[in-house]
ChimeraX commands (.cxc) that place a marker at each C-alpha (Angstrom):
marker #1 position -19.16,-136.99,24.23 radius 0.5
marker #1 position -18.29,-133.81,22.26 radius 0.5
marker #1 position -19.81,-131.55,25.55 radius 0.5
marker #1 position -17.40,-132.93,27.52 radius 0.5
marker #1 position -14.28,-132.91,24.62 radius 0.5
marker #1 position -11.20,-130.83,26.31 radius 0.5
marker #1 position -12.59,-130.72,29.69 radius 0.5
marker #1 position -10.91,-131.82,32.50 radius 0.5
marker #1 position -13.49,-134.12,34.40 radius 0.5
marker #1 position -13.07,-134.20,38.40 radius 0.5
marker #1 position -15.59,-136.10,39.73 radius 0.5
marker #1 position -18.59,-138.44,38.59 radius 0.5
marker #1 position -22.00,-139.39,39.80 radius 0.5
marker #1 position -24.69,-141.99,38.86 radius 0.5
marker #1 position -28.27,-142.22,39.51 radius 0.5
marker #1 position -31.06,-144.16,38.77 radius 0.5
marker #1 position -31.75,-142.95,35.16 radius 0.5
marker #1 position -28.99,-139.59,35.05 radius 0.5
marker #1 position -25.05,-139.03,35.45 radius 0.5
marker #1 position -23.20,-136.14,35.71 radius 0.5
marker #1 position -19.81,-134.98,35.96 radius 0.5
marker #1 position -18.10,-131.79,37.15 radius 0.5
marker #1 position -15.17,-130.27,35.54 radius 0.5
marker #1 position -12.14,-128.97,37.20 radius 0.5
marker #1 position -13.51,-125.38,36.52 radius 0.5
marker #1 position -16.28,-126.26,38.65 radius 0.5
marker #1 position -19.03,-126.49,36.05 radius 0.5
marker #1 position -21.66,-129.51,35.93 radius 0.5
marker #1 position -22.39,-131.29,33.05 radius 0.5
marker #1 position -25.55,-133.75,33.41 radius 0.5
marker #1 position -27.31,-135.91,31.05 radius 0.5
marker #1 position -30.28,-138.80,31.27 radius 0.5
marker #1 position -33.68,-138.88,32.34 radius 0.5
marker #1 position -35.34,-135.49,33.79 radius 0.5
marker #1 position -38.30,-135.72,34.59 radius 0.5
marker #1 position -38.22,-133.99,37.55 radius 0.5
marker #1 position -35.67,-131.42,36.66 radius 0.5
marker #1 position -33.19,-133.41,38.20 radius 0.5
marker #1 position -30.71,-132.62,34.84 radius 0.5
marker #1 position -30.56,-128.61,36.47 radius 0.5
marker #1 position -31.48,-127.50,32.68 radius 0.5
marker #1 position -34.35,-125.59,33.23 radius 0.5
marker #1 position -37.05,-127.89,32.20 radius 0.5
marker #1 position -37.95,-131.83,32.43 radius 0.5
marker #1 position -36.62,-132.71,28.94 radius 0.5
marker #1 position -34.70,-135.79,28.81 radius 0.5
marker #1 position -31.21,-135.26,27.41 radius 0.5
marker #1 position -29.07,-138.32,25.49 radius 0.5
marker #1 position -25.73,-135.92,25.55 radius 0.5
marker #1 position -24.09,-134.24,28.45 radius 0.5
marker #1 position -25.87,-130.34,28.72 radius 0.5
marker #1 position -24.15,-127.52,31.11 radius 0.5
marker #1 position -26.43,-127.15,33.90 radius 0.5
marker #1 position -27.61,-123.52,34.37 radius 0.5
marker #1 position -26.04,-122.69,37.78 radius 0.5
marker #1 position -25.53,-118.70,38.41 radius 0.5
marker #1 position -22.56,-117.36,36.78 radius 0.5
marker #1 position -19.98,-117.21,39.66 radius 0.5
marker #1 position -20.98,-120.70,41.24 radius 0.5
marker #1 position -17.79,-123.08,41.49 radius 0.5
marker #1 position -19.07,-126.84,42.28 radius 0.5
marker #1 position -16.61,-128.62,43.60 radius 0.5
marker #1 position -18.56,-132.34,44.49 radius 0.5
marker #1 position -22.53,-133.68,42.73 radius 0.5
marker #1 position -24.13,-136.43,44.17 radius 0.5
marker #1 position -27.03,-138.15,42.12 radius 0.5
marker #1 position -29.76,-140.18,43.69 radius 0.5
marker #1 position -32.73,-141.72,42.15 radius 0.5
marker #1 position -34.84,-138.54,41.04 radius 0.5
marker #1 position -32.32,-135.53,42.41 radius 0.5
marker #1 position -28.76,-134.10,41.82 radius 0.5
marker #1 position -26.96,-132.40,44.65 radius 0.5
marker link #1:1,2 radius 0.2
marker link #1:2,3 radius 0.2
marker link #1:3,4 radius 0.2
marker link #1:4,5 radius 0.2
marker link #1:5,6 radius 0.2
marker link #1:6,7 radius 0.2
marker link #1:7,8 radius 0.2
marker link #1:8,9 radius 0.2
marker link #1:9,10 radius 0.2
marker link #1:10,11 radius 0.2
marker link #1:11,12 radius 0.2
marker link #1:12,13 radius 0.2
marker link #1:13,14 radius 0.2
marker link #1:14,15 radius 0.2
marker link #1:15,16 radius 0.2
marker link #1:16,17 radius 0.2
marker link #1:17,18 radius 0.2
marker link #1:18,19 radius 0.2
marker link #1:19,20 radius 0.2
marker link #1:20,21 radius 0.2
marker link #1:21,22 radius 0.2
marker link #1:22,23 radius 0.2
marker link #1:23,24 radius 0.2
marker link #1:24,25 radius 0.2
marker link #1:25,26 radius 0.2
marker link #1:26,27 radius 0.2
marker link #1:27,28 radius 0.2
marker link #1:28,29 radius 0.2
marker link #1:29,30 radius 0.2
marker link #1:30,31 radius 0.2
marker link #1:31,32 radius 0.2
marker link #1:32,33 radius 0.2
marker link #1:33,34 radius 0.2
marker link #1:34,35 radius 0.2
marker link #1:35,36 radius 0.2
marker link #1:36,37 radius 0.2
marker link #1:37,38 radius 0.2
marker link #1:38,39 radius 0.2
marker link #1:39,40 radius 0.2
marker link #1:40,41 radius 0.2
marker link #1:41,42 radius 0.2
marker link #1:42,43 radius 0.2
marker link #1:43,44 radius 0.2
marker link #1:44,45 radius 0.2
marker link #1:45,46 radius 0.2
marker link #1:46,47 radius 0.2
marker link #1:47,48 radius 0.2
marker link #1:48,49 radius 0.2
marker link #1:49,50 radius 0.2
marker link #1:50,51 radius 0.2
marker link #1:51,52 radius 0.2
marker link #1:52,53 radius 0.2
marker link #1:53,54 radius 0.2
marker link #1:54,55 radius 0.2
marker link #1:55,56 radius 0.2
marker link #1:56,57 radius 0.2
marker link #1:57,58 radius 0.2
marker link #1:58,59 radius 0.2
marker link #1:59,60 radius 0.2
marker link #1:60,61 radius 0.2
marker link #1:61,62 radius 0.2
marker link #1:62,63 radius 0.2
marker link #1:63,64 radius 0.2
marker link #1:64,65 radius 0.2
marker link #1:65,66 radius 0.2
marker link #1:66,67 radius 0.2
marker link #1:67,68 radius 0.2
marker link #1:68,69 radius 0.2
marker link #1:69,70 radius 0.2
marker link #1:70,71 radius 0.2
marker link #1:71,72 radius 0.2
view
C-alpha cells in the first residue's frame, strides 16, 4: 500500500466493510466501503487504497475504532 509506504503504523482497526490505521504522527489513514462517510474523506466514495482522512490540521489521533458503518 504505497499511502502507507514509510509510515510508521501504530494502531489498526476493522469494520464491517472499512479498516484504518493511524500512524505514529497521529494521522489516519482509512480505506473500504463509505457509504456513509465513515472513510472521514469528505464524501461517500468507496476507496480500494488507504486515503488520509481530512481531520483539521493540528489534530493528533492517538487510538480509531471502526464499527459496522462508523470510525471513531
Amino acid at each position: 500500500m504505497l499511502a502507507l509506504q514509510r509510515k510508521r503504523v501504530a494502531q489498526v482497526s476493522v469494520g464491517t466493510e472499512h479498516a484504518a490505521v493511524v500512524t505514529e504522527g497521529g494521522r489516519v489513514f482509512s480505506w473500504g466501503a463509505n457509504d456513509f462517510g465513515q472513510l472521514g474523506t469528505g464524501d461517500e466514495q468507496t476507496r480500494v487504497l488507504p486515503v488520509l482522512s481530512e481531520l483539521p490540521y493540528e489534530v493528533y489521533v492517538s487510538q480509531v475504532e471502526c464499527g459496522g458503518r462508523y470510525t471513531m
